[in-house]
N, C-alpha and C positions, 0 to 999 in steps of 0.2 A: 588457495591460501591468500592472505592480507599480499598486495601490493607495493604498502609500506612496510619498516620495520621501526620507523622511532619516530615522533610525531608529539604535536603539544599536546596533551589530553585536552578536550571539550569540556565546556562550563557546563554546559548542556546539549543533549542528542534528542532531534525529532525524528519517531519515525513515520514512513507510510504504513499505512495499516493492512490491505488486501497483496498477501504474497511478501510481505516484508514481518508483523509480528502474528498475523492469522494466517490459516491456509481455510482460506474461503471459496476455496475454488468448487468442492464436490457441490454446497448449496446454490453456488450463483448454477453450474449445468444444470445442475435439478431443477432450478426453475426456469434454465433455457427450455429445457425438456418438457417441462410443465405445459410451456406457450405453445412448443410443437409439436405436443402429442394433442393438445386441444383442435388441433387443425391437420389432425393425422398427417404430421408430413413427419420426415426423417429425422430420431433422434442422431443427437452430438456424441462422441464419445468422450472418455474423460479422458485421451490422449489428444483430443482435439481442443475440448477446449481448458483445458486447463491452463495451457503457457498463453490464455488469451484470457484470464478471470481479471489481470490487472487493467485492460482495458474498459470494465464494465460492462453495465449493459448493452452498452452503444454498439461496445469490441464484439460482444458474444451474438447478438444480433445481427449484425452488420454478417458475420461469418454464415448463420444459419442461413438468411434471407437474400443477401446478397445487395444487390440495385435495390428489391423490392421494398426494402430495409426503410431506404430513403423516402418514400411515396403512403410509408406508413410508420414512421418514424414516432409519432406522441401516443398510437393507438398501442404498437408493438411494447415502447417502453413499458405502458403504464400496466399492460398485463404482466409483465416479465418483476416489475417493483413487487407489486401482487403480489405474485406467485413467490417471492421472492421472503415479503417481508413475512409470507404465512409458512416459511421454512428456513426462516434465518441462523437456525445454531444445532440445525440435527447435525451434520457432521463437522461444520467447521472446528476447527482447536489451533492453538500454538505451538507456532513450529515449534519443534523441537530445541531446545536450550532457551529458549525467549525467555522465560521464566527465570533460569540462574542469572542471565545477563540481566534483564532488571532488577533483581537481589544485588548483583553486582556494581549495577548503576550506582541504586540507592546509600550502599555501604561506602561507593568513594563521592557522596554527594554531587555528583550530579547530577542535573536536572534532566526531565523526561518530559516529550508531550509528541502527540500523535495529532498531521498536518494528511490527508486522505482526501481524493475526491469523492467518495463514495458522501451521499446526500445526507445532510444533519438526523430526519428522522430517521433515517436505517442505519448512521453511525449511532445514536444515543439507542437505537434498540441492541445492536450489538456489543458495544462492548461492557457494558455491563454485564454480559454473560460470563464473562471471564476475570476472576477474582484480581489476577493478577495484571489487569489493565486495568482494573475500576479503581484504583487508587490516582490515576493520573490527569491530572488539572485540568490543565490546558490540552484539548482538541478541538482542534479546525476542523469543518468539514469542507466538501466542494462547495456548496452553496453557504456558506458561511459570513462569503465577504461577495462583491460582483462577479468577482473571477477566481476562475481555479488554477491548477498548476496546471502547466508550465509557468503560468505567472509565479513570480516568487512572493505576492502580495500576501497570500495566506502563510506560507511559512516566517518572514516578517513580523506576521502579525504575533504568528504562537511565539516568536524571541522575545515582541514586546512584553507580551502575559507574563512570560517565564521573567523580565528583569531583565536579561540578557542580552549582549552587541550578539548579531548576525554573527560576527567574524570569530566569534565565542564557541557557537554550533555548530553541532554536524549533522545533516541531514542524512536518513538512510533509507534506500527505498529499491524497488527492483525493477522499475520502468523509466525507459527513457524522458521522461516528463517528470519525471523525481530528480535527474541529474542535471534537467538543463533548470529548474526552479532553485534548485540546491546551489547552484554555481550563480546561477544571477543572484542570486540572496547573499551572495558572499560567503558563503557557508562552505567548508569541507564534506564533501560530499561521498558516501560510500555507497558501492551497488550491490546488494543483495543477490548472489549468485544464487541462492538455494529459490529464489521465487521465481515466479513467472516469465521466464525467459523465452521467448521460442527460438528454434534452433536460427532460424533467418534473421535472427537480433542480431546488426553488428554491433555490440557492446563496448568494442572500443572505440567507437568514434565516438560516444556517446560523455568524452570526457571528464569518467569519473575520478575522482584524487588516488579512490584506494576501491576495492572490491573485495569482499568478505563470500566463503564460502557454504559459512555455519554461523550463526547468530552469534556462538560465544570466540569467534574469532573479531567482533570487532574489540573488545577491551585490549586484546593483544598486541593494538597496531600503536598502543598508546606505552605500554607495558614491556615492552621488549627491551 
């Protein structure tokens, strides 16, 4: 449950996109799996890597390969992008209430937009898949600007699009690099407990303002 119970409502909320308004996790294994069954080695479980999908490719890699990861780093990605962008939306979907909370958004007017590191061409091929994101303006992706979050550069950026002061927004996301972007950006920051968490997450050092459980628990921290 919400952390806070009364709070200024937000002009405007960004979210991260992977483990925050998608559950992308079953496609990003699939194409870990992809990479590792082409080289007969041992697939991932989806209890493995799932609480690792918010790190990318880099995360899910790094996990499978180890050291080796490092020493083949641009070869490994580019197969796993592949593999990746050729099964981009078999099983991902929205978490659960994502869709009333932005109904929700939009009825108290405020502003939406999605701040992700995952790469411009595999954000504009996904989210378009989903009716209920492709209405929304403004998205950053990691390669968008020079850097990505932890930098607060890109979510800045998406307040500038939106009109909107930093200290207006609330950043919402489920990895520790969403919280520490969202806090330097000057932004109210909230952590998505339903996403990507592994159990070795110390989450609360991670500084967040508030933590939500269920997507449609964050309007309530404003609402109470």
């Amino acid at each position: 449950m919400p952390t806070q119970t009364k709070v200024v409502p937000p002009k405007a909320v960004l979210f991260d996109l992977d483990g925050t308004l998608l559950d992308t996790a079953p496609d990003l294994g699939a194409a870990l799996n992809t990479v590792l069954a082409a080289e007969q080695r041992p697939l991932v479980s989806a209890a493995e890597y799932t609480p690792l999908a918010s790190h990318g490719s880099a995360g899910l890699l790094r996990y499978a390969y180890g050291d080796e990861f490092e020493h083949r780093r641009d070869e490994l990605r580019q197969a796993f992008l592949t593999a990746y962008a050729e099964q981009i939306a078999v099983h991902t979907q929205l978490f659960d209430g994502v869709a009333n909370l932005l109904e929700q958004l939009n009825q108290q007017q405020i502003a939406v937009a999605i701040v992700t590191n995952k790469p411009h061409a595999l954000t504009q091929q996904l989210v378009p898949q989903y009716p209920q994101l492709a209405g929304i303006k403004v998205v950053v992706s990691g390669d968008t600007l020079p850097v990505a979050k932890p930098d607060p550069a890109p979510l800045l950026y998406a307040a500038t699009h939106l009109g909107i002061k930093a200290e207006h927004c609330w950043y919402v996301g489920d990895a520790e690099r969403d919280i520490e972007a969202g806090r330097r950006a000057n932004m109210f920051t909230v952590l998505a407990e339903y996403g990507y968490i592994s159990v070795t997450d110390d989450t609360l050092a991670w500084g967040a303002h508030a933590k939500i459980s269920h997507p449609l628990d964050l309007p309530r921290l404003w609402s109470n």
